[in-house]
LODODREN-59953 format. One record per residue (C-alpha): x, y, z. Coordinates in steps of 0.001 Angstrom, whole numbers, plus 500000, padded with zeros to 6 digits. Layout:
residues N
XYZ...
***
This chain:
residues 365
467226617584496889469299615232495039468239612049493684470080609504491481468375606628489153470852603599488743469389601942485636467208603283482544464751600787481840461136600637482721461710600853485937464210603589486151462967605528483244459422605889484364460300606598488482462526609531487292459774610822485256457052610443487258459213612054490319460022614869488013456243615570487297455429615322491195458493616982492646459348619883490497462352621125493124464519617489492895467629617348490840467287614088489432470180612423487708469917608522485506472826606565485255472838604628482543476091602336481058474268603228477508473165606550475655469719604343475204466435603402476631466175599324475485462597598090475498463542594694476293459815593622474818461378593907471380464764592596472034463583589588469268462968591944466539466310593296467418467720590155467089465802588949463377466064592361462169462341593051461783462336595901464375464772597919466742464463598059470691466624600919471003465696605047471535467580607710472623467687608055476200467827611679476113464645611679474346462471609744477173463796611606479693461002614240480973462565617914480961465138618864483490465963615140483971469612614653483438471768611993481888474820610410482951476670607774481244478117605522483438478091602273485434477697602788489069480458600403491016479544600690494692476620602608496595477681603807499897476281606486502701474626608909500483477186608416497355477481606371494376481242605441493281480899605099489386483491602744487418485500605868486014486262606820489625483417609633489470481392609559492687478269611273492965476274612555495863472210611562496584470025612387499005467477609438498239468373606506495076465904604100493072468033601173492153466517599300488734469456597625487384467171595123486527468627591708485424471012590115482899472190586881481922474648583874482532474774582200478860476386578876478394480114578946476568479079579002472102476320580795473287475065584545472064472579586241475039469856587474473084468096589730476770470626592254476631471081594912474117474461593716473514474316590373473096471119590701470480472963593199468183475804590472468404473581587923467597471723590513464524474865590300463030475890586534463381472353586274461673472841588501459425476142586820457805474443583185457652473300581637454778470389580397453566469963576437454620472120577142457996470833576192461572469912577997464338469230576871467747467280579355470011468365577433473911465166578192476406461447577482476500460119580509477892458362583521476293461773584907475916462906581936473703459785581201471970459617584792470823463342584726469410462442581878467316459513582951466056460709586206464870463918584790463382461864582031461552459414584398460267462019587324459181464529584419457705462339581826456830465504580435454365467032579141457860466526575912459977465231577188463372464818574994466192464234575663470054465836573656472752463544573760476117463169571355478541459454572503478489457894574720476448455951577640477493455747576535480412453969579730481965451375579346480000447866577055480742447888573688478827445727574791475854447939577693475006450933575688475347449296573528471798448578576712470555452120578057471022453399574735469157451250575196465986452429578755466029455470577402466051455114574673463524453395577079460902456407578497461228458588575464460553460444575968463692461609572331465041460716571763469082463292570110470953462126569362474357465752568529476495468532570670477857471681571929476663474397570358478413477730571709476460478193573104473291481483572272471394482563575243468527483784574036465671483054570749466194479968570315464034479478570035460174481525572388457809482905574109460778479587574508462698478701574393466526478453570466468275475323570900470727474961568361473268472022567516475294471828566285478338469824563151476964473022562186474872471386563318471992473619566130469902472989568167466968474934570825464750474225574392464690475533577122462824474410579731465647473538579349469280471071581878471238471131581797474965467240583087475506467498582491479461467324585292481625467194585489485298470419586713487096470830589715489097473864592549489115475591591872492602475635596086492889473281596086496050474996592817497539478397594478496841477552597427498265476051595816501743472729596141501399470247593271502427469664590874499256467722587737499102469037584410497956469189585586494354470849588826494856467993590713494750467591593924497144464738593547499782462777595683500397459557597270502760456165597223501936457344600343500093459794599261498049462507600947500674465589599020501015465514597919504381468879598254504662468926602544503846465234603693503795466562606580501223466860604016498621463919602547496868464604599538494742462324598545491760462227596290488682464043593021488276466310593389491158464254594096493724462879590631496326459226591536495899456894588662496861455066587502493886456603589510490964458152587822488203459956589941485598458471591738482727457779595090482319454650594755483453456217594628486965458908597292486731456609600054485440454345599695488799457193599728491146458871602774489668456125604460489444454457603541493124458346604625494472458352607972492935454756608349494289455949606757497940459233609616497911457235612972496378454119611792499507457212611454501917458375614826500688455427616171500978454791615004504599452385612536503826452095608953504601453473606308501652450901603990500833451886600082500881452372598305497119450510596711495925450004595283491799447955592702490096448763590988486958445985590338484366447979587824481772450741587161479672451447587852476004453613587106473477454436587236469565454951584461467475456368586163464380454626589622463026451074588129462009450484585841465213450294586078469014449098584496471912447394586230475184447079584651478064444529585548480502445361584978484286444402585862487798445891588743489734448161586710491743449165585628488420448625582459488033446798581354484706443156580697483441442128578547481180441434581289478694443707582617476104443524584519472536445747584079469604445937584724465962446415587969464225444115589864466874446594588643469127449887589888467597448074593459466798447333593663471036450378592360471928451954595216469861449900598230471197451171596650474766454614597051474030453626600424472649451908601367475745454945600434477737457167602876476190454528605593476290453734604983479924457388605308480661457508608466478471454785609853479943455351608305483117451330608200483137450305604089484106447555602617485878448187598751486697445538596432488965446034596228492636447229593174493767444990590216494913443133590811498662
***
């Protein structure tokens, strides 16, 4: 039995090792555009220079699990046409592309491996007393300017958000801004409506907000994630209005039952993306294919989320508690305490997907 991975993230990673543990007699394959497994979670200290997000792929992968280096083009009956022309035969798929980015023109992505060692080195050659503007509000951009202000605290960090940790209940939001402010990072509540290169002081970036306000910047990071690869679109199978595969109560496409799509680009009701998402669907779809294969009954999916957390530099962190249906509660934790969980979650992540041993909450009833 053949089976082919399109994507090495959480998602990917941890449904090719968990199949490979359940199903000893599948040839399983991952098809990755990168020799790497990215933890996305640390994309930020990628980006400062305080950390790096990238490991060997070959070295996650569980034994017998093979690599291929690649970008997969088109999925059709029971093949996948890679861009090199290559095309390569499956008998069932898990598709966990997961997502990417649309940055604004003058803009660096910092959620893609890419775009944040691009950005690592535009840091890297900037002076002391330069600016940098981190453009998002979310987790994603809060955490980039933390870790930039903290690991270069000789630059002028701001973040540009309409608002500002917004995911977050109203009490952690003021704690998020005192993180922030300890930090000296300047909060710009607005939206970036064009950025001009060139056109600032000493050769610097104009930003322009949509209020009419405009600043200069020396750097740009786009922290805004959210698109979807048009792979499963392009290759006909159902997607939702956002690109994203649907799917059964299985995770099944319900276009070709033999492919199982998981992570970020995947229509399940009620996820949102994080890896606290993707490692539960890969995992419940290798479970759902090695009970099909063993003539047994898949169980429906089913995941509950218990909070959100988040770094603000390397000695402060914020966790926020929340209901399973995920939305939040009143109660969070932050300080040092904070940071130290928040690390031994990312940890956990990349052991779980190691491993491919994870237990996550089942969803609400």
């Amino acid at each position: 039995m053949r089976v082919l991975v399109i994507g090495a993230g959480y998602a990917g990673t941890i449904a090719a090792n968990r199949l490979a543990k359940k199903v000893t007699a599948a040839e399983i394959t991952v098809i990755n555009p990168r020799p790497d497994f990215i933890e996305r979670v640390r994309l930020h200290e990628q980006v400062a220079g305080t950390g790096t997000a990238a490991t060997p792929l070959t070295s996650m992968l569980s034994e017998g699990v093979a690599a291929r280096r690649g970008t997969a083009d088109r999925i059709g009956d029971g093949q996948v046409t890679l861009d090199d022309g290559a095309s390569l035969d499956f008998d069932y798929l898990f598709l966990a592309v997961g997502s990417t980015v649309a940055p604004l023109p003058g803009t660096v992505a910092v959620g893609t491996w890419e775009g944040a060692q691009e950005a690592r080195a535009a840091l890297a050659g900037l002076p002391g007393g330069r600016a940098v503007t981190v453009v998002g509000g979310g987790l994603t951009g809060i955490e980039t300017a933390s870790e930039i202000a903290f690991g270069r605290p000789d630059l002028r960090v701001r973040i540009v958000g309409r608002t500002i940790a917004e995911s977050l209940s109203a009490g952690a939001q003021k704690r998020v801004r005192t993180g922030l402010d300890r930090l000296n990072v300047e909060v710009v509540e607005d939206s970036v409506a064009r950025i001009d290169p060139g056109a600032g002081e000493e050769g610097g970036d104009l930003v322009h907000l949509h209020s009419h306000r405009q600043f200069a910047s020396d750097l740009a990071l786009w922290a805004i994630t959210g698109t979807v690869p048009d792979l499963a679109a392009r290759s006909g199978l159902e997607v939702d209005t956002d690109g994203r595969a649907m799917v059964d109560e299985h995770l099944r496409s319900v276009t070709d039952p033999r492919i199982f799509a998981v992570g970020d680009c995947a229509a399940v009701p009620g996820a949102r993306a994080a890896c606290a998402t993707a490692m539960p669907q890969g995992a419940h779809a290798a479970d759902t294919l090695a009970r099909m294969i063993q003539g047994r009954e898949p169980e429906p999916y089913s995941m509950g989320y218990s909070g959100q957390a988040l770094s603000l530099g390397r000695h402060d962190g914020l966790l926020q508690a929340s209901r399973r249906n995920d939305t939040v509660r009143r109660l969070y934790f932050a300080g040092r305490t904070a940071a130290v969980v928040k690390e031994r979650v990312c940890r956990y992540a990349k052991f779980g997907t190691l491993t491919a041993t994870y237990a996550w909450l089942q969803g609400p009833k």
